[in-house]
C-alpha positions in Angstrom: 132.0 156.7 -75.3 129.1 155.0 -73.9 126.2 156.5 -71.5 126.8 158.0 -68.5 124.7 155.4 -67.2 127.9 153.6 -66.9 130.0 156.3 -64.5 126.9 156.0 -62.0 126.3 153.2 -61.2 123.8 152.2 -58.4 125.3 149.8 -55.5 126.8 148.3 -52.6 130.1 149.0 -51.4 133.1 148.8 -50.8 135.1 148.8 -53.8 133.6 149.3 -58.0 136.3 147.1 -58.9 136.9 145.0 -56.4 133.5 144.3 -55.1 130.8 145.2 -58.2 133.2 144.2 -61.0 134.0 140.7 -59.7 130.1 140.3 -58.9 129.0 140.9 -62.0 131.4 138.8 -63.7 130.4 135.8 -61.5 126.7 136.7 -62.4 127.6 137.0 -65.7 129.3 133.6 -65.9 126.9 131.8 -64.1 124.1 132.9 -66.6 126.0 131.2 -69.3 127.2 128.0 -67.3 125.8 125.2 -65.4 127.9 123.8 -63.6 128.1 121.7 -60.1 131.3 123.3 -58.9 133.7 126.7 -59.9 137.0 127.6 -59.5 137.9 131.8 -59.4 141.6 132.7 -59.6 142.3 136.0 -58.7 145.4 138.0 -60.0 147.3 141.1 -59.4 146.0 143.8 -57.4 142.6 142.0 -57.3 144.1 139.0 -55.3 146.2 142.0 -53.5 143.5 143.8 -51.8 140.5 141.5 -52.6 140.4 140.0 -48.6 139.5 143.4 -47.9 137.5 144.8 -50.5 135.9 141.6 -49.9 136.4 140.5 -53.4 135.7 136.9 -52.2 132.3 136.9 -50.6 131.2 138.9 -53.8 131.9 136.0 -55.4 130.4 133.4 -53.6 127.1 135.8 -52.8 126.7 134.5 -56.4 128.0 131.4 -57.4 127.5 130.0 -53.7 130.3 129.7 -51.0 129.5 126.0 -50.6 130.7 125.1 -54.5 133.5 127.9 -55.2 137.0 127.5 -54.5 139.1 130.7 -55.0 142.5 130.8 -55.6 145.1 134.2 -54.8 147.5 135.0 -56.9 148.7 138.7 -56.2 152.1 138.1 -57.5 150.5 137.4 -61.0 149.7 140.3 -63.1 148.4 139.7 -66.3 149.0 142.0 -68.9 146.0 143.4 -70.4 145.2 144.9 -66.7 145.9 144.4 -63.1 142.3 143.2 -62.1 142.2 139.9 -63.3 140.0 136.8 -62.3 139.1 133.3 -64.7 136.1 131.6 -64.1 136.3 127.7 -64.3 133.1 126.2 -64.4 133.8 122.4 -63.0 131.5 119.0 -63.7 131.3 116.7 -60.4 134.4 115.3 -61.7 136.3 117.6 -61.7 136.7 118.1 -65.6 136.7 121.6 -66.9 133.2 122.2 -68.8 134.3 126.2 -70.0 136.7 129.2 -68.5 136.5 132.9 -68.8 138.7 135.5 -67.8 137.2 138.8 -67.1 139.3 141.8 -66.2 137.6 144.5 -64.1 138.5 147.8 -65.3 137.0 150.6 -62.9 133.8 151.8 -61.8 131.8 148.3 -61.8 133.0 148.3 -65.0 133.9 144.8 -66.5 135.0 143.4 -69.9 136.8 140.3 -71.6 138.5 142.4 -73.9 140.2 145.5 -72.0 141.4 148.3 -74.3 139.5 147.6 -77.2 137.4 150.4 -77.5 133.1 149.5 -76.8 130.6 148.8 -79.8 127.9 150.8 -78.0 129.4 154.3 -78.3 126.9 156.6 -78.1 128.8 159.7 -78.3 130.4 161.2 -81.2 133.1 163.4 -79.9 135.7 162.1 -77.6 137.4 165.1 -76.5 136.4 168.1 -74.5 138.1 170.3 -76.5 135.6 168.9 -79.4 132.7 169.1 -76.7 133.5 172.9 -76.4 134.0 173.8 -80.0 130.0 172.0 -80.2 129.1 174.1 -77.4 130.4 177.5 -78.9 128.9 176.6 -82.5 125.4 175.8 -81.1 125.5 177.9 -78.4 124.7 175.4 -75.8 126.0 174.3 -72.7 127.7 171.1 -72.0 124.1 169.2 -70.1 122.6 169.6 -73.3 125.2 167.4 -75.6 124.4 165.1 -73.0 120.5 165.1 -73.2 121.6 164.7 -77.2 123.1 162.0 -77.2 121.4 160.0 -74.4 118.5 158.0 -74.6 115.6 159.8 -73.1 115.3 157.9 -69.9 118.4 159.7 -69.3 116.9 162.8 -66.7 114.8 159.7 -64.9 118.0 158.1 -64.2 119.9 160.7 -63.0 116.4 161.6 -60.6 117.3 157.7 -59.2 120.7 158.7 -59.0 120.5 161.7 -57.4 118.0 160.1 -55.0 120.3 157.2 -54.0 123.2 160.2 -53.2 121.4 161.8 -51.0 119.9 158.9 -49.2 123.6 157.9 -49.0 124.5 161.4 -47.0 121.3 161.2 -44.9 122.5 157.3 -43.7 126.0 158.2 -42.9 125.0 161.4 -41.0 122.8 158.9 -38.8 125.1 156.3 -38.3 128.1 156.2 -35.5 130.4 153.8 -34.1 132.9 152.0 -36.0 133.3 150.9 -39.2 133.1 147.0 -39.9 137.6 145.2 -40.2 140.8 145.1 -38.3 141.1 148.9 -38.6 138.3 149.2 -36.3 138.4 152.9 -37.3 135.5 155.7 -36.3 132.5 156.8 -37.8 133.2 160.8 -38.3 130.2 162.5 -40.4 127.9 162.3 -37.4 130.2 164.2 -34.7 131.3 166.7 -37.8 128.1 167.7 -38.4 127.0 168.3 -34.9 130.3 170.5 -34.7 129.2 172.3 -37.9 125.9 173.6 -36.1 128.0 175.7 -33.6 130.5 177.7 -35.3 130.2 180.4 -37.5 129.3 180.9 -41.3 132.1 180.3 -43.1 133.5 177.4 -41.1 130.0 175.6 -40.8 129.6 175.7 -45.1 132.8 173.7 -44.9 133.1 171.1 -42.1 129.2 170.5 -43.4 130.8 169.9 -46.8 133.2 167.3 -45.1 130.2 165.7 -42.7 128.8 165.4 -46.2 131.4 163.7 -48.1 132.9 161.6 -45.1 128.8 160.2 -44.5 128.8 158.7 -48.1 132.2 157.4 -48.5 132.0 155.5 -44.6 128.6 154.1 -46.0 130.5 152.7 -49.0 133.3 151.5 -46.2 130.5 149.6 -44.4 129.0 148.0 -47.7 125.9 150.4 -47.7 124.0 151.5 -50.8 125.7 154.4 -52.6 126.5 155.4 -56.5 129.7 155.0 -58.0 130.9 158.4 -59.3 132.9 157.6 -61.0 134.2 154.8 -58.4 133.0 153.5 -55.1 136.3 155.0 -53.5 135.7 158.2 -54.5 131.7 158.1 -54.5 131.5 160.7 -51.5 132.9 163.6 -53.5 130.3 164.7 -56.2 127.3 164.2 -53.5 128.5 166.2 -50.9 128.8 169.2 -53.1 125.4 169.0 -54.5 124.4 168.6 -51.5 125.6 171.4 -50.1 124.8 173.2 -52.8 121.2 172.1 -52.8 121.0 173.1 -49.7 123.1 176.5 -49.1 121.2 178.0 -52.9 118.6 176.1 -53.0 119.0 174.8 -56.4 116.0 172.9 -57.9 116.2 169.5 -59.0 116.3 170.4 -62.5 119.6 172.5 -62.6 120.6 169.7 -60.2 119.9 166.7 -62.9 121.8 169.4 -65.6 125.0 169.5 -63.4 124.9 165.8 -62.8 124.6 165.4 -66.8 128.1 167.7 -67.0 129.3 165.5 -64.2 129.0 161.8 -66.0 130.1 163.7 -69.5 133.4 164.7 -67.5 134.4 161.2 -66.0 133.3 159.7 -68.7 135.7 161.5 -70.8 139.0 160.7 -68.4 137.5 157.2 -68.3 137.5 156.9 -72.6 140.6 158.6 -72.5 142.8 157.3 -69.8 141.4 155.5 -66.8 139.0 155.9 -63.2 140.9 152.4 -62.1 143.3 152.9 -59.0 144.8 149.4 -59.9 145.5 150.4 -63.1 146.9 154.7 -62.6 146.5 154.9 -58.7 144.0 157.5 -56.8 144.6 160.1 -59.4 141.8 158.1 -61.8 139.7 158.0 -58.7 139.8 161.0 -56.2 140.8 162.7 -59.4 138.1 162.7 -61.8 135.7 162.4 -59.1 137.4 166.3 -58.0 136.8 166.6 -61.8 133.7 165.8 -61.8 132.3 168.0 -58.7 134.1 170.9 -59.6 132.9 171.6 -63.5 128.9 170.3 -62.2 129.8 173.0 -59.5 130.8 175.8 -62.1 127.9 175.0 -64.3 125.5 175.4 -61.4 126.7 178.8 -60.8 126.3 179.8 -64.3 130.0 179.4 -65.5 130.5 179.2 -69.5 131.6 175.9 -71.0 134.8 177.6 -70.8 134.9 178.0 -67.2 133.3 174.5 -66.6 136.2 173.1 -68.9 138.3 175.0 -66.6 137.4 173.8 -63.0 137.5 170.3 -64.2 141.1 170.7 -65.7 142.2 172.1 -62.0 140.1 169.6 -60.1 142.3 166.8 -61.9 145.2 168.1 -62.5 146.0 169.2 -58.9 145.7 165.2 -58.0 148.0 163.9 -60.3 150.1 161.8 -59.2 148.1 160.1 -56.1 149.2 156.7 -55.0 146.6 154.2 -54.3 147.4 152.9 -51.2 144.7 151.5 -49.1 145.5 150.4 -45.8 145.0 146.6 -45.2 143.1 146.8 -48.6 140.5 148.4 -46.7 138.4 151.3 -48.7 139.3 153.4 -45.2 142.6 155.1 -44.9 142.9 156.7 -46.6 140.6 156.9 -48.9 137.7 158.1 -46.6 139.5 161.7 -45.8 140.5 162.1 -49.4 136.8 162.2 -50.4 135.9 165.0 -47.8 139.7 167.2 -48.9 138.7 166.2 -52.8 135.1 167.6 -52.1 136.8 170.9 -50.9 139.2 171.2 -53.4 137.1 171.2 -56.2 134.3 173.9 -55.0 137.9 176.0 -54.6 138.1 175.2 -58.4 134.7 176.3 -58.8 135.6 180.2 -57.4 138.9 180.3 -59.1 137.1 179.1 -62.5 134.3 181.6 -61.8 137.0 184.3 -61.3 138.3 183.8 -65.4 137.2 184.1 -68.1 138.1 180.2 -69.0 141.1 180.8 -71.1 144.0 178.9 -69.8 147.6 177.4 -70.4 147.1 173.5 -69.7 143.9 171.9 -71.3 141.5 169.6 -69.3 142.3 167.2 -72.7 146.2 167.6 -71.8 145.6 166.5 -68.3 143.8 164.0 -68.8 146.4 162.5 -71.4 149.6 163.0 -68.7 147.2 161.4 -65.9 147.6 158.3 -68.1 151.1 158.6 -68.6 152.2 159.1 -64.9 149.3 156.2 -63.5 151.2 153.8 -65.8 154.7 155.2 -64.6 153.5 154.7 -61.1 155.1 151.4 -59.7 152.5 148.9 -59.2 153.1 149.0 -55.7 151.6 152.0 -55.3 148.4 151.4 -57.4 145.7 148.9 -55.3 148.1 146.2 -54.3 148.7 147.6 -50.7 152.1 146.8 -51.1 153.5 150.2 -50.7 153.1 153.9 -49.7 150.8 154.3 -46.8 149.7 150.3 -47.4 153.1 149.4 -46.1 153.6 147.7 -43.3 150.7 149.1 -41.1 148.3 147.2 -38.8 145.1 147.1 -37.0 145.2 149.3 -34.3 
């Protein structure tokens, strides 16, 4: 596996593999090419959705509107994965000079060669049922294979990181109005946290934990700055509950920067074994392991064993599989907005049932993370990024 640099990555919205993946290809392509014209084809569920993840202007931000012609192809899916796009670079011509094709696997994440396992592994053990047999030998907890294996600019990152995430809640909370396409749908972090301020404990903690969650994941929506974890779909999860929790306990920025290290090691493991891509296993890799994610960090901030942490990110996954990635209009909206605020609530209830065990269980986070592969690939592309199906279907702007 490769750094947990890679699972948080810092951005603009609206979509890690629609939006930052096809970027950075472009940029990566244009580094090695001069050339006086290009030509993008886009296939699969990139072409699908890619109007609305604006997939396009990405593009050109880079290569320049004025000398790129791209070409939609969302019936074409190409078989080493659904987010496709080749590169042509052109002469004045017209002749081809070279060609790439770049497939865009999740997260911002981008390679030429998808399923061939990455040269820059930095991390021995694969498996969190091998992280927790490390843990129990050294008596450690899971922060510190991390700080292990990293380089140590690690805890300076995850300071920018964390940094970036709450910046992200703070700009949504102050934003209102509507959210930019045909949707024309409304700004809701604002109005629920003024409604949290007047109602009583228990019911504040939570529709603060939704204001939280909704703020980051409609500043994605609108293209704002905000860190992929472990996608920009599902990048409103694992900041609203450190936030909260930052601000309910008061945890310090230390413990903070630990829980953030379990965090990365936790979607980085679902993303080595099986996939954060919604075009490739549906909302289940996304909402998912970003529930994952939130709910072990959550557990280790309130002193759960490796077990227990193990635990809450087995139920924070596993109670999402299945999830169909269905964006309306191939907008990063509906309904992917609410399921960031329900996903952020979900996995602190992971967090108190973990808390509750002693961390022995039936289904391992391992086993769940191999059957989330199994049923994303059973899913029928229609219901994974190509807003073909399911809650995609059929629906307009309002």
């Amino acid at each position: 596996m490769e750094s947990i640099k890679t699972i948080f990555k810092i951005g603009y919205g609206p979509s890690s593999s629609h939006t930052m993946g096809p970027g950075r290809a472009a940029q990566h392509f244009k580094e090695q090419t001069e050339a006086s014209a290009y030509e993008v084809t886009l296939y699969g569920s990139l072409a699908a959705t890619g109007k609305g993840h604006l997939t396009d202007e990405a593009i050109e931000r880079v290569l320049g509107a004025e000398r790129t012609t791209i070409h939609w192809h969302p019936e074409i899916f190409l078989q080493q994965h659904p987010n496709a796009l080749r590169l042509d670079a052109l002469n004045p011509d017209g002749s081809l000079i070279t060609s790439e094709t770049w497939y865009s696997t999740g997260g911002g994440e981008i390679t030429m060669t998808p399923g061939r396992k990455n040269v820059n592994s930095i991390y021995g053990l694969h498996t969190m049922n091998d992280i927790l047999q490390w843990c129990q030998k050294k008596g450690k907890n899971i922060w510190e294979y991390v700080g292990e294996r990293e380089d140590a600019d690690i805890w300076q990152y995850l300071d920018g990181v964390w940094a970036v995430m709450k910046q992200a809640v703070k700009n949504g909370l102050d934003h209102e109005s509507r959210l930019p396409g045909p949707l024309n749908v409304a700004r809701k972090a604002s109005s629920y946290f003024t409604k949290a301020q007047s109602q009583s404990t228990q019911y504040q903690i939570r529709t603060q934990l939704f204001a939280y969650a909704l703020a980051v994941a409609e500043e994605n929506a609108s293209g704002g700055k905000i860190v992929t974890a472990p996608t920009c779909g599902s990048c409103g999860v694992v900041p609203a509950v450190f936030y909260l929790l930052e601000d309910i306990h008061h945890f310090n920025k230390k413990r903070i920067l630990h829980a953030l290290a379990t965090a990365g090691l936790i979607g980085n493991l679902i993303r080595f074994n099986a996939s954060i891509s919604g075009a490739e296993v549906g909302c289940q890799g996304e909402i998912g392991t970003a529930c994952a994610m939130a709910a072990g960090a959550a557990t280790q901030l309130f002193g759960g064993t490796p077990a227990q942490v193990e635990y809450a990110a087995e139920m924070g996954l596993e109670h999402h599989l299945g999830l169909t990635c269905d964006p309306v209009m191939g907008l990063v909206q509906i309904p992917c907005i609410e399921r960031n605020a329900f996903a952020a609530a979900r996995a602190l209830d992971a967090k108190e049932y973990a808390l509750l065990s002693d961390g022995i269980h039936r289904v391992s986070f391992d086993r769940v993370v191999e059957v989330m592969k199994e049923t994303g690939h059973d899913i029928p592309a229609l219901y994974r990024e190509t807003g073909l199906g399911g809650l995609a279907k059929k629906q307009k702007p309002s």
